[in-house]
VOBA-1610 file (N, C-alpha, C; in pm, whole numbers, padded with zeros to 5 digits, always signed):
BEGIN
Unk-00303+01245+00244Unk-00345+01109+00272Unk-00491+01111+00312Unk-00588+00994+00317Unk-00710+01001+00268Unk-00732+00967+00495Unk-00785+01062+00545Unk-00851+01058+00632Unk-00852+00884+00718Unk-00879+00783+00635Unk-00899+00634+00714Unk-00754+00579+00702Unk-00657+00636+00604Unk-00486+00569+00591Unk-00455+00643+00706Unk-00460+00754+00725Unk-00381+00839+00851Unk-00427+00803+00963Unk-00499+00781+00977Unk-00576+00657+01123Unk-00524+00578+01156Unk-00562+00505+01089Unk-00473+00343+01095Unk-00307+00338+01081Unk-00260+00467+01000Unk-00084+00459+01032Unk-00098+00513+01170Unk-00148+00642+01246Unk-00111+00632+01367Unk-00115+00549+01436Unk-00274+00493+01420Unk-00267+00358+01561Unk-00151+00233+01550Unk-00138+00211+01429Unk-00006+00146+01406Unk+00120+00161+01499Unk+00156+00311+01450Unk+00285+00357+01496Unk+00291+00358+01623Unk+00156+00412+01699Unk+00127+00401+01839Unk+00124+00294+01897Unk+00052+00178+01864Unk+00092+00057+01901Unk+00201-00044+01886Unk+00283+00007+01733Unk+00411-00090+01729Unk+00546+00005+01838Unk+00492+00097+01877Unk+00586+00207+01908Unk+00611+00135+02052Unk+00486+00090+02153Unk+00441+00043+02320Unk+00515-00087+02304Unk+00470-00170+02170Unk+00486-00311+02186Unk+00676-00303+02149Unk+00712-00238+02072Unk+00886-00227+02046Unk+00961-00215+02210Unk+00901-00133+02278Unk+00962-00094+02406Unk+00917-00218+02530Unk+00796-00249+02489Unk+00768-00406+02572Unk+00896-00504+02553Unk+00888-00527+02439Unk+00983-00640+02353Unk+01096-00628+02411Unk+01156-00554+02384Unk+01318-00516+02377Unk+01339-00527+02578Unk+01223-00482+02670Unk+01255-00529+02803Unk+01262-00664+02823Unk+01132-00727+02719Unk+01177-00922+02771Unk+01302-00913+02733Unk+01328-00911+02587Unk+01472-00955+02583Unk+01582-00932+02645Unk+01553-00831+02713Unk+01673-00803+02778Unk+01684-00868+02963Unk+01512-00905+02944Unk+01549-00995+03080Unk+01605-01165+02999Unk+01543-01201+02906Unk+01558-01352+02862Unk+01635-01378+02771Unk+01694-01284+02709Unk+01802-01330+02599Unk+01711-01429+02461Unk+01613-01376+02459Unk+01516-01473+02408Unk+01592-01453+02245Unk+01555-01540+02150Unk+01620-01492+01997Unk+01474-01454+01930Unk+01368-01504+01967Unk+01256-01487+01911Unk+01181-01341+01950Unk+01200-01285+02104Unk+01186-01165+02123Unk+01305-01030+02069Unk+01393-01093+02021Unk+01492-00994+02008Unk+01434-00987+01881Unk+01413-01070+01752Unk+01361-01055+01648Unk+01219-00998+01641Unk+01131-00999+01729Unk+00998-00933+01747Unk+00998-00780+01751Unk+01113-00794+01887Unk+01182-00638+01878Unk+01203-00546+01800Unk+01294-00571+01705Unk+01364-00547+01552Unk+01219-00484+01467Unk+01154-00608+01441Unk+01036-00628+01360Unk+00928-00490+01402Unk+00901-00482+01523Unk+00815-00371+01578Unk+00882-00271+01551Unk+00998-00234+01603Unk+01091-00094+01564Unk+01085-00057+01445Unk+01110-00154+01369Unk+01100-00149+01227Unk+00963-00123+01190Unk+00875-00120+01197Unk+00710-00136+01194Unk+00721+00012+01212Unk+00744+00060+01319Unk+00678+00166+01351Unk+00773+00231+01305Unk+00910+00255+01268Unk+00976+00396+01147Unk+00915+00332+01046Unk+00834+00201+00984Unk+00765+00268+00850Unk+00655+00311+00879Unk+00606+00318+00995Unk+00470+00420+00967Unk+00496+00554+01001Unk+00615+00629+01061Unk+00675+00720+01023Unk+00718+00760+00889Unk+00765+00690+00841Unk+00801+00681+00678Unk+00650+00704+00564Unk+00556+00693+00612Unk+00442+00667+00568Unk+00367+00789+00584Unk+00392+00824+00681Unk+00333+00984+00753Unk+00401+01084+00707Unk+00580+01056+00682Unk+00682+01204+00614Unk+00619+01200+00439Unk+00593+01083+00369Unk+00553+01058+00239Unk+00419+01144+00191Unk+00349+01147+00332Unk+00192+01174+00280Unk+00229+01308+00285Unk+00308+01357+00337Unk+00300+01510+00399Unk+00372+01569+00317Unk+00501+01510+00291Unk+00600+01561+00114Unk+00504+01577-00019Unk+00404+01505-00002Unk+00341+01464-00149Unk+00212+01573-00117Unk+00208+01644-00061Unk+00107+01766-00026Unk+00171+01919-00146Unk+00292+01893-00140Unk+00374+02015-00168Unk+00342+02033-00313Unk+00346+02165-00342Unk+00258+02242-00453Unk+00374+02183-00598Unk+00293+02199-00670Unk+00390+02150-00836Unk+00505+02299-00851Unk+00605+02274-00886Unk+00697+02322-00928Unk+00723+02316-01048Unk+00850+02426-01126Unk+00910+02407-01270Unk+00956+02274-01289Unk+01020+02197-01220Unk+01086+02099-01214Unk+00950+01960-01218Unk+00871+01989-01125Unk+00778+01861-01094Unk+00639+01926-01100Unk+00636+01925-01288Unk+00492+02046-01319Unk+00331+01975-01285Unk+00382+01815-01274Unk+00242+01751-01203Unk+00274+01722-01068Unk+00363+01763-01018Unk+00355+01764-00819Unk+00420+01641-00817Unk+00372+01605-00630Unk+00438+01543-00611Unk+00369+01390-00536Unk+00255+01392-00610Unk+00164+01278-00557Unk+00238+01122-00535Unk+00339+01099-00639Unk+00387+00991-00639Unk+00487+00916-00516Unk+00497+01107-00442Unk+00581+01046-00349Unk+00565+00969-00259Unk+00378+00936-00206Unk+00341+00816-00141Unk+00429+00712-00199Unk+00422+00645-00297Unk+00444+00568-00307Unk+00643+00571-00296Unk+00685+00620-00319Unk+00819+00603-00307Unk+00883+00555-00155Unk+00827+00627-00042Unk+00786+00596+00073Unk+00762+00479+00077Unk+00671+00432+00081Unk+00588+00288+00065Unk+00688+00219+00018Unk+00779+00206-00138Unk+00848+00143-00127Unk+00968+00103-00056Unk+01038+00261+00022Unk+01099+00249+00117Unk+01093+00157+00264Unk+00968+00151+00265Unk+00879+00068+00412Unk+00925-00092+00351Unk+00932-00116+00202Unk+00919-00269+00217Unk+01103-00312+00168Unk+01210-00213+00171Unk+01315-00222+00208Unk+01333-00249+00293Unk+01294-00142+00433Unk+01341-00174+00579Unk+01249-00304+00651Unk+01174-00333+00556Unk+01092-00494+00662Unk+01179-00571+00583Unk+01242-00564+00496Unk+01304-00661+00427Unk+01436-00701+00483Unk+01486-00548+00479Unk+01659-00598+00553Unk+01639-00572+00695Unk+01587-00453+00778Unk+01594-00464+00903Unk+01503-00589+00990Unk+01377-00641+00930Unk+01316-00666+00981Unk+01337-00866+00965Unk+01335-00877+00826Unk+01316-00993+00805Unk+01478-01062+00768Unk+01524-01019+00750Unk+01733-01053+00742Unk+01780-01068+00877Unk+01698-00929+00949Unk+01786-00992+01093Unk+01733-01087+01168Unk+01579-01094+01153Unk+01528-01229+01243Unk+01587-01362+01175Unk+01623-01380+01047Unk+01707-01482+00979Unk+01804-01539+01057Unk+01898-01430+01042Unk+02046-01390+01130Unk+02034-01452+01275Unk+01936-01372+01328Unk+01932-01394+01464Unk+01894-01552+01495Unk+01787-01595+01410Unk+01760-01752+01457Unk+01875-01830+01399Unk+01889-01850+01255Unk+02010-01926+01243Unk+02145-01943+01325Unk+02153-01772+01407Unk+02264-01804+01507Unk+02227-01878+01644Unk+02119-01856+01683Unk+02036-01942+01800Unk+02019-02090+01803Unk+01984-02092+01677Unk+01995-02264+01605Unk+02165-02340+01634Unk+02226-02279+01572Unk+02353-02307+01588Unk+02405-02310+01758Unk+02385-02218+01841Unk+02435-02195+01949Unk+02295-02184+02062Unk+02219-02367+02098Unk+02079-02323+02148Unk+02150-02282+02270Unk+02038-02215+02359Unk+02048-02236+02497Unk+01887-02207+02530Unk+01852-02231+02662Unk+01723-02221+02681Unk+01699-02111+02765Unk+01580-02079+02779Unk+01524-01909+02857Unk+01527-01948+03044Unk+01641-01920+03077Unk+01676-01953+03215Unk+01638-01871+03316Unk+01668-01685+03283Unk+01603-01620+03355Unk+01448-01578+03323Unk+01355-01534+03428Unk+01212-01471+03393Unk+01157-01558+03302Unk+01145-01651+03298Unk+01102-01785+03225Unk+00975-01722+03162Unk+00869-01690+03201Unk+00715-01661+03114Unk+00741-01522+03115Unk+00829-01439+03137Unk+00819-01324+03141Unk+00760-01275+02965Unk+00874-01332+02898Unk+00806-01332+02755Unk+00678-01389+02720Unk+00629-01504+02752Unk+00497-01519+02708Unk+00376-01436+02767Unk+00413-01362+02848Unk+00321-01234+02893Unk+00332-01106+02829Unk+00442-01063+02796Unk+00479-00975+02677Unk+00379-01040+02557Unk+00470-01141+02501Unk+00372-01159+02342Unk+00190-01190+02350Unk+00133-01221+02453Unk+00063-01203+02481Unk+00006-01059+02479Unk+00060-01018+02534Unk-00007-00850+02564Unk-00048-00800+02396Unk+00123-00795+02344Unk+00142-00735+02208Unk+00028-00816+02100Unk-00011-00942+02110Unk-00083-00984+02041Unk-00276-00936+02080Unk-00273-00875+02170Unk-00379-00783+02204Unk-00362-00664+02142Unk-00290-00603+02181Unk-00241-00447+02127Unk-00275-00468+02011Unk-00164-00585+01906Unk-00142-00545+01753Unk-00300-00595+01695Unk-00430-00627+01743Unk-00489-00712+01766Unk-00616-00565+01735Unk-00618-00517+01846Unk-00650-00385+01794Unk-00600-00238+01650Unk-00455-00297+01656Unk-00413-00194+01556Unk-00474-00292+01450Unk-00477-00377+01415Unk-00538-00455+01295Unk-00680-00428+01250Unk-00730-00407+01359Unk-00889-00389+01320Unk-00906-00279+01343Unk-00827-00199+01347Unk-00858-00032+01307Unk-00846-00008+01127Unk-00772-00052+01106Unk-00694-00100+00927Unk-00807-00156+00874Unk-00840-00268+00936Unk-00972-00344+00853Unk-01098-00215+00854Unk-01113-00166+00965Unk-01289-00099+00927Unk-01206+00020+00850Unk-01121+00077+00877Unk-01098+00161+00840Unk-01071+00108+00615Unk-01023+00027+00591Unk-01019-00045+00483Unk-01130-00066+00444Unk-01232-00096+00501Unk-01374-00136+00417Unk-01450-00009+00453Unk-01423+00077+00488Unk-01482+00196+00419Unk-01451+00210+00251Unk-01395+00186+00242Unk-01340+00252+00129Unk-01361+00112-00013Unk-01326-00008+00068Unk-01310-00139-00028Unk-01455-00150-00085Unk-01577-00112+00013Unk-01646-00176-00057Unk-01680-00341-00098Unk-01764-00376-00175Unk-01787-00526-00206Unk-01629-00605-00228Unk-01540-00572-00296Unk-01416-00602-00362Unk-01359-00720-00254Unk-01356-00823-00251Unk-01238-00872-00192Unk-01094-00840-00151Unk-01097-00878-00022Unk-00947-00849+00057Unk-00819-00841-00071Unk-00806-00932-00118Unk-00695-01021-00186Unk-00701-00875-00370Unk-00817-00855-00403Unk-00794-00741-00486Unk-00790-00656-00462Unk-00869-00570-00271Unk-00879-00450-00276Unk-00684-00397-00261Unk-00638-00538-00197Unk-00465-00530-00197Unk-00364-00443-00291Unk-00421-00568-00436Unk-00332-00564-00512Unk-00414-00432-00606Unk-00489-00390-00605Unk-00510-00287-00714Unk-00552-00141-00620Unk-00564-00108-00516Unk-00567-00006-00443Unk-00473+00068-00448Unk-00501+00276-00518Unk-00379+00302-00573Unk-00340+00427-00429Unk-00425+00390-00337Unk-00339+00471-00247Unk-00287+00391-00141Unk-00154+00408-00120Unk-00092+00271-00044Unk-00090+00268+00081Unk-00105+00358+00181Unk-00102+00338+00301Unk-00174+00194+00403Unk-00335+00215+00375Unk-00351+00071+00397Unk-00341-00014+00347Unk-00312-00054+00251Unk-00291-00214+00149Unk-00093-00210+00245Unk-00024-00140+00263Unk+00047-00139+00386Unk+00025-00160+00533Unk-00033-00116+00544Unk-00053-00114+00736Unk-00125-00269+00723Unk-00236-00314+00617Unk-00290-00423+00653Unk-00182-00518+00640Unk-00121-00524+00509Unk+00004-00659+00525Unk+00099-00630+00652Unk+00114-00539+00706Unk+00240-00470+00805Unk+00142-00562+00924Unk+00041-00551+00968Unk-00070-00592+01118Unk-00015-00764+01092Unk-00097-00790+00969Unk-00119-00881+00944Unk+00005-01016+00975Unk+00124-00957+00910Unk+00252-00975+00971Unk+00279-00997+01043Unk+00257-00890+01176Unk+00290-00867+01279Unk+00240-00979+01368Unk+00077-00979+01325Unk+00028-01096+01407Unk+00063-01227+01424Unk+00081-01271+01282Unk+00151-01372+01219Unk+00289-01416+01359Unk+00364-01321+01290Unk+00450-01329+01359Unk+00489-01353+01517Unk+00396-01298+01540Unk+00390-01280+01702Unk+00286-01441+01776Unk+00310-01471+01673Unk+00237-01582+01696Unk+00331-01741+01673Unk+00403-01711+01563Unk+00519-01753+01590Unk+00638-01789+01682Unk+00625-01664+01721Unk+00712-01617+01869Unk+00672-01663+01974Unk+00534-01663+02025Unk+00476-01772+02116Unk+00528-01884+02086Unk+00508-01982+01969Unk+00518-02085+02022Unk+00655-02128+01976Unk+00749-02058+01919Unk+00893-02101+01938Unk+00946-02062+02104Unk+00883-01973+02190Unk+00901-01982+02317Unk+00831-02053+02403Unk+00711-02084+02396Unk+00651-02168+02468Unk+00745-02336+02429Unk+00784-02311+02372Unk+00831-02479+02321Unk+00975-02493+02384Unk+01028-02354+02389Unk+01175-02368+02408Unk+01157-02379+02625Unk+01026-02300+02645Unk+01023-02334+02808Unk+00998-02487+02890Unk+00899-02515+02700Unk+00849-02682+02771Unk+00964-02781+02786Unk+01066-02769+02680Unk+01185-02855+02646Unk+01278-02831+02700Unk+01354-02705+02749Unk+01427-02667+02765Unk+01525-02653+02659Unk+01530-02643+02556Unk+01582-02683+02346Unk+01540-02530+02343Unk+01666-02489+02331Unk+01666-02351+02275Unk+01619-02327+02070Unk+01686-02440+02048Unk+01648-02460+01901Unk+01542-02411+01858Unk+01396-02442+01933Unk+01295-02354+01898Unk+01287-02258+01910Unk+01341-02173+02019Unk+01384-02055+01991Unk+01412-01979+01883Unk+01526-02019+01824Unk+01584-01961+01694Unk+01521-02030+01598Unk+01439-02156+01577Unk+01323-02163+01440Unk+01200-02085+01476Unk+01150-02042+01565Unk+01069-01935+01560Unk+01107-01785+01476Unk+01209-01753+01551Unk+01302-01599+01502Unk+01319-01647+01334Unk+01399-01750+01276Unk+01419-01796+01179Unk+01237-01785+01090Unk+01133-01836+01146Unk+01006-01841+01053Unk+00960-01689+01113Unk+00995-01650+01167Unk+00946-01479+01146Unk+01028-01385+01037Unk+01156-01379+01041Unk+01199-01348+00934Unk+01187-01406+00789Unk+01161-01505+00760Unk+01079-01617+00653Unk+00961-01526+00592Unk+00888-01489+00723Unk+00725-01456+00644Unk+00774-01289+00674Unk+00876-01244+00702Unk+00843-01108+00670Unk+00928-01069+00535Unk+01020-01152+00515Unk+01113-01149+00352Unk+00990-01119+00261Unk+00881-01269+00307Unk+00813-01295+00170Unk+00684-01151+00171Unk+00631-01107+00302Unk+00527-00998+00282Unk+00648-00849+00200Unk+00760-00843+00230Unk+00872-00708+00162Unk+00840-00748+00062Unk+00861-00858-00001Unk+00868-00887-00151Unk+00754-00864-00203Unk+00633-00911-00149Unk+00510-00874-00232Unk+00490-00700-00239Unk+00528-00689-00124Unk+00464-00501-00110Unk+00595-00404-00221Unk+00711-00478-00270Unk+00836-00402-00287Unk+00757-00425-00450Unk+00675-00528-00499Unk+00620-00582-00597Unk+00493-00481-00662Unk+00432-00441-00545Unk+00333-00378-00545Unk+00352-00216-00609Unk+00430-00167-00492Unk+00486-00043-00484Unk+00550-00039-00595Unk+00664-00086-00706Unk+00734-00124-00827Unk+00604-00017-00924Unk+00525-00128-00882Unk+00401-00140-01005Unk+00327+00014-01013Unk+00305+00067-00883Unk+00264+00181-00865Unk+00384+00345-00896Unk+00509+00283-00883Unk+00612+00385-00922Unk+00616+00424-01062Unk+00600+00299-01120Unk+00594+00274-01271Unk+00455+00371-01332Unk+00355+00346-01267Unk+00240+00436-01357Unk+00157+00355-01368Unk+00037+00363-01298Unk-00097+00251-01339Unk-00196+00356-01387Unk-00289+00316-01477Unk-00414+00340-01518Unk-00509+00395-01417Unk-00609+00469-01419Unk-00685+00485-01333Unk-00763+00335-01320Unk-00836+00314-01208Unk-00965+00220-01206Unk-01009+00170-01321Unk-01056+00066-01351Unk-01168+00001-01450Unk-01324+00114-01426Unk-01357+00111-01269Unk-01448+00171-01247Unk-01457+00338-01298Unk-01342+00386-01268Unk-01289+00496-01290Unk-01291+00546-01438Unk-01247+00453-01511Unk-01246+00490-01645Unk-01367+00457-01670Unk-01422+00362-01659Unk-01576+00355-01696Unk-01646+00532-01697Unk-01642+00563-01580Unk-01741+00687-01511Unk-01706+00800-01627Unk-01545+00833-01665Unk-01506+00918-01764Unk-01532+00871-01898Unk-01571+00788-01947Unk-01560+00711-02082Unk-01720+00779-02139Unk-01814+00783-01953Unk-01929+00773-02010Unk-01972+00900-01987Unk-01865+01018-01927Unk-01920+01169-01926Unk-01842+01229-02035Unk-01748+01150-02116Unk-01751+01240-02242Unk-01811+01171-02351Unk-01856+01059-02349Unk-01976+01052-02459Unk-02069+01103-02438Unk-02127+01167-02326Unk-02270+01199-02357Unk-02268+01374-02337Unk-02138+01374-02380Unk-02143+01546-02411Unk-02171+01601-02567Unk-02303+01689-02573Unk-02342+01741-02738Unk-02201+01765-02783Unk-02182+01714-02901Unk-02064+01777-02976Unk-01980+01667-02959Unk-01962+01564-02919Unk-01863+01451-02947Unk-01957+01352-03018Unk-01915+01329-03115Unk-01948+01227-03232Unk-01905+01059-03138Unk-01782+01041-03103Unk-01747+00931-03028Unk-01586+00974-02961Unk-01557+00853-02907Unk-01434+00871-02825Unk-01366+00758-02878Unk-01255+00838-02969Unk-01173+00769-03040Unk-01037+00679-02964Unk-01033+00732-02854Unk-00934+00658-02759Unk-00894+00715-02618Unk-00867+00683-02530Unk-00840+00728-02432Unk-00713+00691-02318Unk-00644+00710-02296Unk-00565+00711-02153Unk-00568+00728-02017Unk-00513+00672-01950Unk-00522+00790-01809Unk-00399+00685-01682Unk-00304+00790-01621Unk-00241+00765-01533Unk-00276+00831-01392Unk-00247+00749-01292Unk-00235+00806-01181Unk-00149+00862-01095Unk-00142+00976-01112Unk+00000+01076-01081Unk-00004+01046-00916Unk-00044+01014-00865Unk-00052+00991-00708Unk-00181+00930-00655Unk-00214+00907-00552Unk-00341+00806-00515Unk-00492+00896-00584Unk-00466+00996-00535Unk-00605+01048-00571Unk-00577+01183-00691Unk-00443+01168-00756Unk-00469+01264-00905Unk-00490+01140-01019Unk-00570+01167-01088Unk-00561+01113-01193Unk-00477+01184-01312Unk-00434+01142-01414Unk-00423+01228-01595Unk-00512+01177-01647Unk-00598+01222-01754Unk-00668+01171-01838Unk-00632+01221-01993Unk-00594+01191-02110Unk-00581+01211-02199Unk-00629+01158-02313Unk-00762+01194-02407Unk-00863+01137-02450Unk-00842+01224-02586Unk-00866+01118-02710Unk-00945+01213-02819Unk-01040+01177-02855Unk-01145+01308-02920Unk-01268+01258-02950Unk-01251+01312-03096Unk-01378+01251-03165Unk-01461+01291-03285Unk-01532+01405-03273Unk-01511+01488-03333Unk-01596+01632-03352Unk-01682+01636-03496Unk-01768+01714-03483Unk-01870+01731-03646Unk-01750+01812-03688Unk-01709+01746-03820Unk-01623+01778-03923Unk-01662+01927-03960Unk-01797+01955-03962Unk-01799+02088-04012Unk-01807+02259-03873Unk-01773+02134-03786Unk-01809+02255-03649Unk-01688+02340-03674Unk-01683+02510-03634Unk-01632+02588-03628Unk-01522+02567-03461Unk-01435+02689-03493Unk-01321+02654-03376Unk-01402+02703-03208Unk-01508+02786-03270Unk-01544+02830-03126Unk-01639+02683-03061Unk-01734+02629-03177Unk-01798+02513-03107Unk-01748+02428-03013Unk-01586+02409-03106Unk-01484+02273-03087Unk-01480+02311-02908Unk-01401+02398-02922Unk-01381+02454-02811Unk-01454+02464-02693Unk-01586+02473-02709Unk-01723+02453-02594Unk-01730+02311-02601Unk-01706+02211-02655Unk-01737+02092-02651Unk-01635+02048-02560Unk-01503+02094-02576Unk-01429+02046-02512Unk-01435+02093-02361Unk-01444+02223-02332Unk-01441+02268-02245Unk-01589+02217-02137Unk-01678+02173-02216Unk-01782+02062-02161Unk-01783+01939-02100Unk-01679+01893-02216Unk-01617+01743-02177Unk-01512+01743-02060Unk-01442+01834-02046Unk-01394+01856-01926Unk-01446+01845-01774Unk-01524+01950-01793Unk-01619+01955-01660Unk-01684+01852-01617Unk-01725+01771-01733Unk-01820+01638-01724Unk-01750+01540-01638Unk-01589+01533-01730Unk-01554+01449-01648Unk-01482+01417-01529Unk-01483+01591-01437Unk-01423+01574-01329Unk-01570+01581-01275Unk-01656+01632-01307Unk-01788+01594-01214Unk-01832+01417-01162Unk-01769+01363-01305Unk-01778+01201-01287Unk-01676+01102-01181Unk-01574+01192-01222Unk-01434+01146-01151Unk-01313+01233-01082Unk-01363+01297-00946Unk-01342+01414-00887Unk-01161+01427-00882Unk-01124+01263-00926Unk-00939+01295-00953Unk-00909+01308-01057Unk-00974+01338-01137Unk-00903+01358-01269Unk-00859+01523-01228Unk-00766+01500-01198Unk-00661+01680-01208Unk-00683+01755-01289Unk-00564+01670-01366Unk-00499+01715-01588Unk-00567+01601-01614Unk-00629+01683-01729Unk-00757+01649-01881Unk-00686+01738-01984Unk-00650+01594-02086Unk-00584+01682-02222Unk-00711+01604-02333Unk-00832+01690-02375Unk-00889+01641-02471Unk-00854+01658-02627Unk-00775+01621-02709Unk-00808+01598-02818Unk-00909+01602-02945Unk-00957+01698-03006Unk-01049+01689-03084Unk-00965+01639-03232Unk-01096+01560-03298Unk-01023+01493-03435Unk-01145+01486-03482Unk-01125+01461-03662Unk-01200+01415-03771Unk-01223+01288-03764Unk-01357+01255-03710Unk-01324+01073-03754Unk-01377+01041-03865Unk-01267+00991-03975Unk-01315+00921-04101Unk-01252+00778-04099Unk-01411+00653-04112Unk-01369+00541-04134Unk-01273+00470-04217Unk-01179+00431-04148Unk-01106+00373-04262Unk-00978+00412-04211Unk-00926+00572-04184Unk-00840+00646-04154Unk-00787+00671-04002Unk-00836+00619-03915Unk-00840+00641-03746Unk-00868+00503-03696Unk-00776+00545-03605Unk-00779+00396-03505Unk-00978+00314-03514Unk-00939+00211-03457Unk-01092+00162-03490Unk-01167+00163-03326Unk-01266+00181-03376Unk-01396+00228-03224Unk-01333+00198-03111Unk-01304+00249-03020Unk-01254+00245-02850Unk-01371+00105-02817Unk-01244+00005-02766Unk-01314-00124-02727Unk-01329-00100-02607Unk-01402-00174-02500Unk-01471-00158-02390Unk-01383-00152-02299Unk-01368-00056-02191Unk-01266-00065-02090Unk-01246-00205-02043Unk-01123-00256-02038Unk-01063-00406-01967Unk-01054-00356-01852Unk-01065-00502-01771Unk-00987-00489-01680Unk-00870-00478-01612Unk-00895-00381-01519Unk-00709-00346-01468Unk-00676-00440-01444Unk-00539-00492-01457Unk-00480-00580-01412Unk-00450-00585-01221Unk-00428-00670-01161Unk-00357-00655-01027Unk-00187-00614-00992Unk-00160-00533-01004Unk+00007-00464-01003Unk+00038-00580-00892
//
């Protein structure tokens, strides 16, 4: 895992870890439905950034007969595991829990603000774990907007931890004021539509990240940028005529595959071919330090007979 993801999952885990054990004492002085669901939500928070930390550390392990390109992908399998458990532990039971609160109000009788000093606190805490994620995120984002560095960032830890904070805050903000409302009224009801709209917005953040992660299990392309950088260190290697087409997957956040054929001088001998290629190689991990596996292809290009000229790298889509 890349030095600024392992940061930001600890401070995460460290902070949803303080604020889970805060939580779970209001509730157990106030019977609150909105802290019991906060509870849940943090616990849950922090085994996925455990989950996040066993992923990075599995996906270290050397390639085998069985898994001859390793095991990079296993970030992400992880990752998708994280937006299971916000889904059912996190966001099903705050459902559960408010709809039953709704049904059966009562109001916060004992330690009355005890909770709004809790969510308070935690909204400091998570407050800081958030903006460890952000600087730690724009190291790396660059110019790119929030909303793409999200959806097309192929190592997942923070495009996680940020929707996971982000959530959290959300949420915890929620939780204030379905308790502040249930102290002003004495109407437990708000109670359990708080718990009820925290589980709401954490269904819908599982679904996007379970969306995300899908997309990344499946096999994405390297970068637009990425392929650009390789497109343009094996054209300008002596001995490629042009680059008749190219590929490339990302076996894990930072391996690339690249699999390219080029045009060779029809009349070059096998030893030339061979230095050209072995050129084009080097070129293009000098350009693009993840390209792992490079399978170059040498071919005859005759017009007419071969795919037609490699059109300009598109843009990646957003998984």
């Amino acid at each position: 895992m890349a030095g600024g993801g392992n940061k930001a999952v600890v401070a995460a885990l460290l902070a949803n870890t303080g604020i889970a054990i805060t939580k779970f004492g209001a509730w157990a002085l106030t019977q609150s439905a909105s802290m019991l669901a906060e509870s849940i939500h943090s616990l849950a928070d922090a085994g996925n950034q455990v989950l996040l930390l066993i992923g990075a550390k599995r996906a270290k392990r050397e390639a085998d007969e069985l898994h001859q390109f390793g095991f990079g992908r296993e970030r992400y399998v992880y990752s998708f595991i994280v937006a299971i458990v916000l889904f059912s532990v996190g966001g099903l039971f705050a459902l559960y829990e408010g709809y039953h609160k709704v049904h059966d109000p009562h109001g916060i009788d004992d330690w009355k603000w005890v909770p709004v000093a809790v969510l308070v606190a935690a909204i400091i805490m998570e407050s800081f774990s958030f903006r460890t994620a952000i600087v730690e995120a724009n190291k790396v984002r660059g110019p790119v907007r929030w909303a793409r560095f999200i959806r097309n960032a192929r190592a997942p830890e923070l495009p996680v931890i940020l929707l996971e904070d982000f959530a959290a805050l959300t949420g915890l903000v929620l939780a204030l004021i379905g308790v502040v409302l249930t102290l002003v009224t004495g109407n437990g009801v708000f109670d359990g539509l708080g718990s009820m709209a925290i589980g709401a917005l954490l269904v819908c953040v599982a679904i996007f990240l379970a969306i995300e992660m899908k997309s990344l299990l499946l096999g994405e392309s390297a970068t637009r940028e990425a392929q650009q950088k390789i497109v343009t260190a094996i054209e300008s290697v002596p001995g490629v005529q042009r680059l008749i087409h190219i590929k490339t997957l990302h076996l894990g956040p930072e391996e690339v595959l690249v699999a390219a054929k080029v045009a060779v001088e029809p009349d070059a001998d096998a030893a030339s071919i061979a230095e050209t290629i072995n050129t084009a190689e080097v070129a293009v991990r000098e350009a693009e330090p993840m390209s792992v596996h490079i399978y170059i292809e040498p071919d005859i290009y005759v017009e007419g007979h071969q795919p037609a000229p490699r059109p300009a790298v598109p843009e990646a889509p957003g998984h």
